[in-house]
N, C-alpha and C positions, 0 to 999 in steps of 0.2 A: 820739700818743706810742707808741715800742716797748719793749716791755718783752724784757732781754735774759736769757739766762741763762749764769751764767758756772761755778759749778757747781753741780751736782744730785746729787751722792753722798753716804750718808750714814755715822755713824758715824767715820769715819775714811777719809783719802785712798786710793783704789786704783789707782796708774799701773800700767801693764801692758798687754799682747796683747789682754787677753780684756776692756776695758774703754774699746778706744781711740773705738767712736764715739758712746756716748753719755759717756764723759770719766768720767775719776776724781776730780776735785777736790769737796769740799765745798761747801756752802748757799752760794749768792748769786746774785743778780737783780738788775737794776737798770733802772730807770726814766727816759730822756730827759727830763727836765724843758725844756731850752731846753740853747740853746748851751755856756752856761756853769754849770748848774746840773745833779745828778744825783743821784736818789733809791735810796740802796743797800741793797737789804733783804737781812739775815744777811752776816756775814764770816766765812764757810769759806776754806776756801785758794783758792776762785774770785774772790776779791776779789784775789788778785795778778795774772792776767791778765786782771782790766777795768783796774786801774791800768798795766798795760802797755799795754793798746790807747787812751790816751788819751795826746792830743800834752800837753807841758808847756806852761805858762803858767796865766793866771787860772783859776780854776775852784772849784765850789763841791761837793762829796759829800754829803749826808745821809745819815747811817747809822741805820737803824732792824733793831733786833736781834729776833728775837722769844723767843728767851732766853740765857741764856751757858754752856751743854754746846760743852765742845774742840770740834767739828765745824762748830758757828754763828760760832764768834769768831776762831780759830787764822789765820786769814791776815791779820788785821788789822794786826801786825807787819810786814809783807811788802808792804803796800798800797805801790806804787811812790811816788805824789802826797805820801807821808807829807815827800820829798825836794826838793820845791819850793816854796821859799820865796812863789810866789804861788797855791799851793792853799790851799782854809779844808776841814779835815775835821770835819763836827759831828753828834757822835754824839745821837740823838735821844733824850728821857728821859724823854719828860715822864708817862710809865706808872708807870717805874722809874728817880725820880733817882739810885740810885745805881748803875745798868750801866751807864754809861758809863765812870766811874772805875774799876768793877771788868773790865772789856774794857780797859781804859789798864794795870792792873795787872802784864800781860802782859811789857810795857815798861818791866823794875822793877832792870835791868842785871846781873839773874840769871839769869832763864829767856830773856832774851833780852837783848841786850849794848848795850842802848841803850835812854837813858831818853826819855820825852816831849819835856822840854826841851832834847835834843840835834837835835830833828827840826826842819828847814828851816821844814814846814806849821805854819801855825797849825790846832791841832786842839784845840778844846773841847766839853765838855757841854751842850746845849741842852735846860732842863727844864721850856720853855714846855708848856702843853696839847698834846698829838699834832692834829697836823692845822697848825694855827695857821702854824706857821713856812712849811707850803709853800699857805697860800690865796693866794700874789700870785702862783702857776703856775695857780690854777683846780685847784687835786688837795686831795682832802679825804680822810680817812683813822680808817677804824673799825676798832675792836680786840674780839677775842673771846679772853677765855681761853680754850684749850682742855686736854684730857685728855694730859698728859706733866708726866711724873717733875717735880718743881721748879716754877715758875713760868714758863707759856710760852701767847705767847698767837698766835694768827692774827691778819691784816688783810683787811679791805677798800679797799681803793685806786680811789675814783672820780674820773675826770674827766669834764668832758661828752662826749668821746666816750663812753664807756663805763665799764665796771671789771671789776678783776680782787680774788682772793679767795689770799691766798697763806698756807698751812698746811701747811708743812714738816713738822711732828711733831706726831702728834694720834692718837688712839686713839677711834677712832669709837664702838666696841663699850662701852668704859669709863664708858655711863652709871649714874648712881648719884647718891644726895643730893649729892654733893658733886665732880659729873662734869656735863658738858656732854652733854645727849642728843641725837643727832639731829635732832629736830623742831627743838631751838633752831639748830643746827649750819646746816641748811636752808634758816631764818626768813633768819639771816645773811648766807648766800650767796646767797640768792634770786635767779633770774634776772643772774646774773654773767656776764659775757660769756666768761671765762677762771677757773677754777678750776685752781689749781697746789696738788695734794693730796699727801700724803703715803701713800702705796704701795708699804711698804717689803717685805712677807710674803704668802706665800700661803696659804690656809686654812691647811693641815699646818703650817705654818710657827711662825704665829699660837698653835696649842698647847702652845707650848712655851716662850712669848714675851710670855705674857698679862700686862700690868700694866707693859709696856715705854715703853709711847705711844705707837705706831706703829700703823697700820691697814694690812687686806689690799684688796687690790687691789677684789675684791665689796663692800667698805663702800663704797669710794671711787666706787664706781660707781653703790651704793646711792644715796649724799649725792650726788651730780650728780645723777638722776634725779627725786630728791626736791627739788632745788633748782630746777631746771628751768634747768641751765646751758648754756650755749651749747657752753662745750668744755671739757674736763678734759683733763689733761697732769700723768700718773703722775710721782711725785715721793719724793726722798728715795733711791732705790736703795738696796737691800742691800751694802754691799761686797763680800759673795762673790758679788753676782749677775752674773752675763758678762753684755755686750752680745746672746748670743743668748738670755740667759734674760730680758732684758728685753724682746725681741722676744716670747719665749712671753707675758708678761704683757700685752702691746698687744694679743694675739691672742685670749686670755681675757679683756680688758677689752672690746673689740668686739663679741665674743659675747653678754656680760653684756645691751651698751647696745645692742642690734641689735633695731629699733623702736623704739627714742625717737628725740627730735631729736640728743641727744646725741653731739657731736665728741668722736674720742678721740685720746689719741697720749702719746707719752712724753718728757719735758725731756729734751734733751741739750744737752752745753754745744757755743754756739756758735747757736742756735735765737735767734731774735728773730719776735713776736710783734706787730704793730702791735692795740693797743687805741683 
């Protein structure tokens, strides 16, 4: 199975010079399930160019959110497939039955000029148990709250090949009674073949930014080492950060993990991943 990345930026879109090759578009990845089936986690605005790289006809999207801040949700409007009347889009719930209606809400012929039931797709709510709906792919699916503002959680995504760990927004540092610590963070990831973390700030950065949800590049490299991951793949980017400051960050992140087993490198969109 590949897992693809369509965007990797966070907080809000950055098209521009200084952003062209790791890509300005927001949160989203997605998972080959089979031919006609595909597992879509976050819709940032990179969810309009996976809906454009896919031919028309049958097909099936699972969208699984891991919460609904404008950056995870905002392209979901825009999802090309919303347009063919033989795509099924089905938003996954079963954490949080009601983010799927409130990601639909989007679509309310205010903030956006077009309601659900004008769309070609059958697109509904699915608020079976997580995991359940994709056991006839062989993909089973774990969930960790983690540390960010509102409600927002990470996954584990295994199949028998392997698995990966995707935590877009998370505050490594933010342990506390009522914060996810490390060692739990770690337990979770354990031996992941692909860690997709969130490394949005650099120390300096971090001070000024505490209590945001976000982790610096040295947590992220901590919780891979302490996981014993196979590879991490910095995530989330700062909007002001350029493509060469994200190259600084790959280079500091190397240093960090230099003597572990640990693979490093940075999502960009357009990266595809076999697990």
């Amino acid at each position: 199975m590949t897992l693809s990345f369509w965007g990797v930026r966070g907080s809000i879109p950055t098209p521009g010079p200084h952003t062209v090759r790791y890509g300005g578009n927001t949160s989203c990845v997605s998972l080959a399930l089979d031919a006609g089936h595909t597992l879509v986690l976050d819709a940032g605005t990179g969810i309009r160019p996976l809906g454009a790289s896919m031919p028309p006809g049958p097909h099936t999207y699972y969208v699984l959110l891991t919460h609904l801040h404008w950056d995870h949700i905002q392209g979901l409007p825009l999802f090309g497939p919303r347009n063919d009347p033989d795509a099924r889009i089905v938003l996954l719930g079963g954490l949080e039955p009601a983010w799927g209606d409130m990601a639909l809400e989007q679509l309310d012929g205010i903030r956006f000029p077009v309601l659900p039931a004008d769309l070609a797709a059958e697109i509904r709510v699915d608020t079976s148990p997580l995991g359940t709906v994709l056991e006839p792919f062989g993909v089973a699916i774990d969930a960790m709250q983690v540390n960010h503002p509102g409600r927002c959680y990470g996954y584990r995504v295994r199949t028998k090949a392997g698995s990966f760990v995707f935590m877009p927004d998370n505050e490594i540092g933010a342990c506390g009674s009522d914060r996810v610590c490390i060692e739990d963070l770690a337990r979770f990831c354990d031996g992941a073949d692909v860690l997709v973390h969130d490394a949005q700030y650099t120390e300096a950065e971090l001070e000024f930014r505490r209590g945001w949800g976000h982790s610096t590049v040295a947590e992220a490299c901590g919780l891979a080492m302490e996981a014993s991951v196979k590879r991490l793949l910095l995530y989330h980017h700062d909007p002001d950060r350029s493509d060469s400051g994200v190259d600084d960050l790959i280079s500091r992140a190397r240093l960090l993990l230099s003597g572990s087993a640990v693979d490093c490198g940075a999502a960009s969109e357009g990266l595809s991943v076999v697990i």
